[in-house]
DOTORLO-365473 format. One record per residue: residue in one letter; x, y, z of N, C-alpha, C in turn. Coordinates in steps of 0.1 Angstrom, whole numbers, plus 5000, padded with zeros to 4 digits. Example, Ala and Ser with C-alpha at 12.3 -4.5 7.8 and 13.67 -1.06 7.14 Angstrom:
<sites>
(site a,(5132,4943,5078),(5123,4955,5078),(5132,4967,5078))
(site s,(5128,4978,5071),(5137,4989,5071),(5129,5000,5079))
</sites>
This chain:
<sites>
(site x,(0752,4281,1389),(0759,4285,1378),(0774,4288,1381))
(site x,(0784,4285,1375),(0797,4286,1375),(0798,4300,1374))
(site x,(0808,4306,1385),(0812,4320,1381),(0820,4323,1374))
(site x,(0820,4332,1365),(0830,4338,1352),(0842,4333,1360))
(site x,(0849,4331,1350),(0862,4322,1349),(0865,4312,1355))
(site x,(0860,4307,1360),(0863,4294,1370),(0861,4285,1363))
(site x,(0869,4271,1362),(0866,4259,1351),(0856,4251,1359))
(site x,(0846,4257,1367),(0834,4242,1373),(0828,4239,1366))
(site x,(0827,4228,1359),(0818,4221,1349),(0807,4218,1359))
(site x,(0809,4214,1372),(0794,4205,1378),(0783,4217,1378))
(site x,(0788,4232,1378),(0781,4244,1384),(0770,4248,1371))
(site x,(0775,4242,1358),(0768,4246,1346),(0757,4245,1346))
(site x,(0747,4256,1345),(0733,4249,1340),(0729,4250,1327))
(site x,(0721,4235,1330),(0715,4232,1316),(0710,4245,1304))
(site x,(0713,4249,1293),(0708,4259,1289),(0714,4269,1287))
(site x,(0723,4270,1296),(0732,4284,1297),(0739,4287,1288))
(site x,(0745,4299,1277),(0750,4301,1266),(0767,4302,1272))
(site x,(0772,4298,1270),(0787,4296,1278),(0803,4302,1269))
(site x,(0811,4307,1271),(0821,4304,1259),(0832,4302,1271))
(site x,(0839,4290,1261),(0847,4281,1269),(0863,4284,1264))
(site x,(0874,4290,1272),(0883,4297,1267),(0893,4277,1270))
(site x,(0899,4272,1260),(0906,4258,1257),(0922,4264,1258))
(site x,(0929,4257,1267),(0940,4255,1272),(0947,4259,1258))
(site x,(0950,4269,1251),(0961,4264,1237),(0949,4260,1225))
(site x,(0942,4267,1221),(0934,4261,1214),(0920,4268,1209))
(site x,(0921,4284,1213),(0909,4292,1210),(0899,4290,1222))
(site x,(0888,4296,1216),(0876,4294,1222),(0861,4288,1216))
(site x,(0853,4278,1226),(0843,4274,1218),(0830,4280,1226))
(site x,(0823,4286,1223),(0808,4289,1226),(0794,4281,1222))
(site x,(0786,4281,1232),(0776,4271,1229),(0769,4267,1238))
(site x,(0753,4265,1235),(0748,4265,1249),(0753,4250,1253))
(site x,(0745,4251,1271),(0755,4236,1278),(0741,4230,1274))
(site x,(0743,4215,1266),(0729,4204,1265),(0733,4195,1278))
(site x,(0744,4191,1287),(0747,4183,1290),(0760,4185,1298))
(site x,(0765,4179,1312),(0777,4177,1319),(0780,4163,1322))
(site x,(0784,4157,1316),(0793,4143,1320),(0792,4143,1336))
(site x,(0786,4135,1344),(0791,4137,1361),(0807,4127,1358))
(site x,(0807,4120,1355),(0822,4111,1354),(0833,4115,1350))
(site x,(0833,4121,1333),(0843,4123,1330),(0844,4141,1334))
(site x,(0832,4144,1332),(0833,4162,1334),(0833,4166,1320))
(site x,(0829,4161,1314),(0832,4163,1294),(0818,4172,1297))
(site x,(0820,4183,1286),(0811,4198,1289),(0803,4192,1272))
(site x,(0792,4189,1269),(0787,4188,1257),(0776,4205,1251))
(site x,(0781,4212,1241),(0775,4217,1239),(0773,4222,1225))
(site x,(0760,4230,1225),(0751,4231,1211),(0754,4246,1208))
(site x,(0759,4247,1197),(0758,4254,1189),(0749,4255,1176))
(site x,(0747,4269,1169),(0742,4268,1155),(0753,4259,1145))
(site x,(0746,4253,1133),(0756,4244,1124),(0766,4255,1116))
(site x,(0778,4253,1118),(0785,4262,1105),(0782,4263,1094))
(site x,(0780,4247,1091),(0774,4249,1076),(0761,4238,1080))
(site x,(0753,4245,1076),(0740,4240,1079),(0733,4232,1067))
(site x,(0727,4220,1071),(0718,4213,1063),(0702,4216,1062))
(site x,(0698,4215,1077),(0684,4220,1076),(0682,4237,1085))
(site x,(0670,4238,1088),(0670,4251,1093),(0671,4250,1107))
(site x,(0669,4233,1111),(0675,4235,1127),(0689,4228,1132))
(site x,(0698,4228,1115),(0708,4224,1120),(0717,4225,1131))
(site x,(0723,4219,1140),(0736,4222,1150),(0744,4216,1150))
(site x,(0758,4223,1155),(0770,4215,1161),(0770,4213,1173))
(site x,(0777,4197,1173),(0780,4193,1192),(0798,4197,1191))
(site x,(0794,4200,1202),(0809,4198,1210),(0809,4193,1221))
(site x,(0820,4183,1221),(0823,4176,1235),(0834,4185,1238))
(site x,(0838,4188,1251),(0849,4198,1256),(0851,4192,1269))
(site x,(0866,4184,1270),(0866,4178,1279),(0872,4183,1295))
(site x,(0869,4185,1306),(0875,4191,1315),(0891,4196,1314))
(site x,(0897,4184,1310),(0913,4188,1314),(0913,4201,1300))
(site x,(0906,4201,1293),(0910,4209,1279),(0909,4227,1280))
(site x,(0898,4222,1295),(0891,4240,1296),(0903,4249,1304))
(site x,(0901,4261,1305),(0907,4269,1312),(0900,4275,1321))
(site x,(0889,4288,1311),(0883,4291,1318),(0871,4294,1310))
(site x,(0858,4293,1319),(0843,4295,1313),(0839,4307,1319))
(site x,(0829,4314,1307),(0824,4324,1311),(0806,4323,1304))
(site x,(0803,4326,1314),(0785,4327,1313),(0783,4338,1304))
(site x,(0779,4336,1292),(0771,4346,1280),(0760,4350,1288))
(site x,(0749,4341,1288),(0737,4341,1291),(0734,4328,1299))
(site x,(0728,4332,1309),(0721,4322,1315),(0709,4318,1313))
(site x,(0704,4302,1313),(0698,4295,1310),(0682,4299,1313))
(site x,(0675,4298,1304),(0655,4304,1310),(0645,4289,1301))
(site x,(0638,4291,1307),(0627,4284,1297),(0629,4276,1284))
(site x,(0628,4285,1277),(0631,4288,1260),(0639,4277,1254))
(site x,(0656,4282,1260),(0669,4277,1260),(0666,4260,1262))
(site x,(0662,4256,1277),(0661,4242,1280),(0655,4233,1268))
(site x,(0637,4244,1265),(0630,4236,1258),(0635,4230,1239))
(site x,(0646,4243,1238),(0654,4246,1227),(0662,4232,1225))
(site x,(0668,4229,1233),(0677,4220,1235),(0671,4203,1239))
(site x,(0660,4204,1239),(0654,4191,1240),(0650,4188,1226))
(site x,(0650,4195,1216),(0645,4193,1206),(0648,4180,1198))
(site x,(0640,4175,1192),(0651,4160,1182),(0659,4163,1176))
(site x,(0672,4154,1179),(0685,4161,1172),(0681,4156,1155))
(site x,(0683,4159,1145),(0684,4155,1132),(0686,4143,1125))
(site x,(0676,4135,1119),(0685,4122,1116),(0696,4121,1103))
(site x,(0703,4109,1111),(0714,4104,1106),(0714,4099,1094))
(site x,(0726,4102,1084),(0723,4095,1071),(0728,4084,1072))
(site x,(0729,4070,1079),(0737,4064,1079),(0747,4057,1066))
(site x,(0737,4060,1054),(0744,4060,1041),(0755,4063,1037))
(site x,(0755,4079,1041),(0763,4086,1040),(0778,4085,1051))
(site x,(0774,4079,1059),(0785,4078,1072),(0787,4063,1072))
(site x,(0786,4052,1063),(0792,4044,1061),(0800,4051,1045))
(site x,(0795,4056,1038),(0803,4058,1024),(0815,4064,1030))
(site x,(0814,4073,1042),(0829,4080,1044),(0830,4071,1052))
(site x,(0832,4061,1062),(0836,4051,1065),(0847,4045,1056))
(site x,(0840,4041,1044),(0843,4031,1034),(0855,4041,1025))
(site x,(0854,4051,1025),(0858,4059,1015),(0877,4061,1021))
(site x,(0874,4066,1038),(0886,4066,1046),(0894,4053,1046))
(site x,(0886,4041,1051),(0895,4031,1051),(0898,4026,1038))
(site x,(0893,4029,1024),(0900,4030,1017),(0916,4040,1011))
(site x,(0918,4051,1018),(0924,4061,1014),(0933,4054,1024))
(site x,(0934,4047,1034),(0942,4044,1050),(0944,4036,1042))
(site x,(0940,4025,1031),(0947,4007,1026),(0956,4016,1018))
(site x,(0951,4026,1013),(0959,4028,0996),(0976,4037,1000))
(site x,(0973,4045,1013),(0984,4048,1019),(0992,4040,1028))
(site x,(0989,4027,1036),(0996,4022,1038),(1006,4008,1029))
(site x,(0994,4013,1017),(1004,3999,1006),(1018,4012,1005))
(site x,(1017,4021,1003),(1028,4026,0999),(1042,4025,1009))
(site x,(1038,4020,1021),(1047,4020,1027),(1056,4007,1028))
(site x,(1066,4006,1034),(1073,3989,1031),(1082,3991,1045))
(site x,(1078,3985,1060),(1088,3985,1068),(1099,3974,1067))
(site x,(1103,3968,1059),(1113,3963,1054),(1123,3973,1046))
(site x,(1116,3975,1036),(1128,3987,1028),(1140,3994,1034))
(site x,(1147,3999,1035),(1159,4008,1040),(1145,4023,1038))
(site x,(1151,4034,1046),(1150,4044,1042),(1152,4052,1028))
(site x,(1164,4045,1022),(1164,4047,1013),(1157,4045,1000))
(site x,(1150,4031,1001),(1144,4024,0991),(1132,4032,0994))
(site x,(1127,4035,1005),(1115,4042,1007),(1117,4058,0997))
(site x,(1122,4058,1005),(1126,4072,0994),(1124,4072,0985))
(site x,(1132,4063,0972),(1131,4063,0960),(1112,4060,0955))
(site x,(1107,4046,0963),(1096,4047,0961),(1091,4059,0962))
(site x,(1090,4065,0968),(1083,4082,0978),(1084,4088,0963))
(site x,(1097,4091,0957),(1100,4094,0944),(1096,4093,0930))
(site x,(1096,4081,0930),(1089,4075,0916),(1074,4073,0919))
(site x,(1069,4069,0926),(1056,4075,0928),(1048,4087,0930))
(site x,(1052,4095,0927),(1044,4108,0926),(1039,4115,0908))
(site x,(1048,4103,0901),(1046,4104,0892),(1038,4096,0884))
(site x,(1048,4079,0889),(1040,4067,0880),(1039,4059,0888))
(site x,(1025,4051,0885),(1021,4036,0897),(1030,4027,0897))
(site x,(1033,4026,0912),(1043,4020,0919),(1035,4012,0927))
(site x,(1045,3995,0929),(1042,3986,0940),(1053,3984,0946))
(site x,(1053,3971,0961),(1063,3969,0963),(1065,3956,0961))
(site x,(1073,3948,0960),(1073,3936,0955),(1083,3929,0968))
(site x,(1083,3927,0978),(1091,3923,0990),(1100,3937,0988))
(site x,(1112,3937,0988),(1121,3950,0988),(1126,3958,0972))
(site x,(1117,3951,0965),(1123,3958,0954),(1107,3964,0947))
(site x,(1109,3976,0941),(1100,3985,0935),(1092,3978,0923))
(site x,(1083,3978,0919),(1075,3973,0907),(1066,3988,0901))
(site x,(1082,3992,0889),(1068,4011,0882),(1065,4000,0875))
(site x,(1053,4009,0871),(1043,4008,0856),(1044,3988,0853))
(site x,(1043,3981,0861),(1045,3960,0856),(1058,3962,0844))
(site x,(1064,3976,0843),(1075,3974,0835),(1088,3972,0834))
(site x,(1092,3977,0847),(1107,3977,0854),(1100,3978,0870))
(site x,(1116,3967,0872),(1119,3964,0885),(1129,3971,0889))
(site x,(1131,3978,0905),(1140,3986,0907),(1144,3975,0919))
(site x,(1156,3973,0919),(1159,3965,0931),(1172,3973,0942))
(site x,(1173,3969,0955),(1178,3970,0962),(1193,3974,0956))
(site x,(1204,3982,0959),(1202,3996,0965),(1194,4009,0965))
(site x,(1188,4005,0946),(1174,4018,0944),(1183,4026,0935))
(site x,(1193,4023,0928),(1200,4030,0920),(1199,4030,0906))
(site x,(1201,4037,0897),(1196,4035,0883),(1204,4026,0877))
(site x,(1217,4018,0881),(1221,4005,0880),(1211,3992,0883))
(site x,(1205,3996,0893),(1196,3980,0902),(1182,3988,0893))
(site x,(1178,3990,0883),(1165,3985,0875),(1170,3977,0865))
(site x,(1157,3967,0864),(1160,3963,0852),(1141,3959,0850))
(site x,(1141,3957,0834),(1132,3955,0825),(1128,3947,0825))
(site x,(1111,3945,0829),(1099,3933,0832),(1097,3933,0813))
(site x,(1096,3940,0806),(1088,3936,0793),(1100,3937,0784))
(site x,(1112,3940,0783),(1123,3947,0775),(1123,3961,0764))
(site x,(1115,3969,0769),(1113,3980,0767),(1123,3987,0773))
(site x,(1130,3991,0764),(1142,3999,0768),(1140,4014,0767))
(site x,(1128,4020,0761),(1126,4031,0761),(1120,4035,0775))
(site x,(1114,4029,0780),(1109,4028,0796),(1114,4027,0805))
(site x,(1124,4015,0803),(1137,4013,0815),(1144,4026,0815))
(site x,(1144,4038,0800),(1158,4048,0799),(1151,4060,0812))
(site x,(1134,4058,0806),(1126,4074,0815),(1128,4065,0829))
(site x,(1127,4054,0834),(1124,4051,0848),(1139,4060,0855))
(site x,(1147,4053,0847),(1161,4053,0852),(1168,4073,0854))
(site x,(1161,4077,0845),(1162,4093,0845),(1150,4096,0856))
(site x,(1141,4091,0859),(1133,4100,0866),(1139,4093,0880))
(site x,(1143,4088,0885),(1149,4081,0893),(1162,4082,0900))
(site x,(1172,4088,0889),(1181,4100,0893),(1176,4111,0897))
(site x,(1172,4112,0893),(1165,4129,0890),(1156,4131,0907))
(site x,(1150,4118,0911),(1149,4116,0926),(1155,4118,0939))
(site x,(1166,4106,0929),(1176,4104,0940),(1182,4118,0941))
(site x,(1190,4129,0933),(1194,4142,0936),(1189,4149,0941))
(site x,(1173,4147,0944),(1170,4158,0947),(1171,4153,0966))
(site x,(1168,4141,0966),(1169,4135,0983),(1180,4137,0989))
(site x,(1191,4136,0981),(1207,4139,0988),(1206,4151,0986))
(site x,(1204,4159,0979),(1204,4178,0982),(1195,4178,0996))
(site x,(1185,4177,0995),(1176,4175,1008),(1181,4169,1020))
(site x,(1192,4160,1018),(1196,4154,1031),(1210,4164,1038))
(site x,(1213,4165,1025),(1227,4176,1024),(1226,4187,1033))
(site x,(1212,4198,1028),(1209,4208,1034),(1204,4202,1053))
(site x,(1198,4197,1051),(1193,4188,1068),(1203,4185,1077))
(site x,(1217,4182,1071),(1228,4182,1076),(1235,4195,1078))
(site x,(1234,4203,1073),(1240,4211,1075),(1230,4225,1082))
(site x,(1221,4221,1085),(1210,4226,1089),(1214,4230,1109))
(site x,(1221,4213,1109),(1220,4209,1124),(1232,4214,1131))
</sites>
């Protein structure tokens, strides 16, 4: 067994109740199910924080370079080992492809927003008018609402009107200002910040 404070992962025994003090980072407790001989990655079982069934748990992987120092709660008996062999819970794989599917959708829908083409500026304005109303990018110029186009410089001069709705082009063109002022206040203060 590893003596109190010492970071030996190889000394761990199986079973033992441990809390692992992390370089910058709190502490994690939990019995040891497992020591990596390669990487030295410390795997351990805790109760589930939020629990599904009655023998729910959390894993932690805790990787050598992460630890500082370990300290033995309780050492490992019987009980503990046979505790820890137990079948871990099955997987819903359903459910772990839907957040799969759910993230790389949230990852497409956030990176359409971006345009490394655009100037910073144009980004900006997008960043702007989007928080309000559905925005695309159309190569470097803005596409709100399929109704107005905002083009390159991003100024309420450079929109002009997909349908001739001029009551639409007037709110784009005011919410748009109303963007742009607030970005150069924000750049203003950042400057004078430094």
């Amino acid at each position: 067994m590893a003596p109190n404070g010492k970071a030996d992962v190889n000394a761990l025994e199986i079973g033992a109740t441990v809390a692992i003090t992390l370089k910058g980072a709190g502490t994690v407790e939990g019995a040891v199910y497992t020591v990596d001989p390669v990487t030295k990655t410390v795997i351990l079982f805790s109760p589930a924080e939020k629990p599904v069934t009655q023998d729910s748990r959390d894993v932690r992987l805790v990787p050598h370079h992460a630890i500082q120092t370990i300290k033995v709660l309780k050492p490992a008996d019987a009980a503990d080992k046979k505790a820890l062999v137990a079948p871990l819970p099955c997987v819903d794989v359903s459910a772990c492809r839907k957040r799969e599917e759910d993230a790389f959708e949230a990852m497409e829908s956030a990176m359409a927003m971006l345009n490394p083409t655009a100037s910073a500026s144009g980004q900006a304005c997008f960043d702007a008018l989007s928080k309000t109303l559905d925005c695309s990018w159309n190569g470097d110029a803005i596409n709100v609402l399929d109704q107005v186009r905002v083009d390159p410089p991003y100024t309420e001069g450079s929109c002009v009107s997909l349908d001739g709705n001029k009551a639409s082009l007037g709110r784009i063109q005011k919410i748009l200002a109303a963007g742009l002022k607030k970005t150069s206040s924000a750049d203003s203060l950042a400057q004078a910040g430094r």
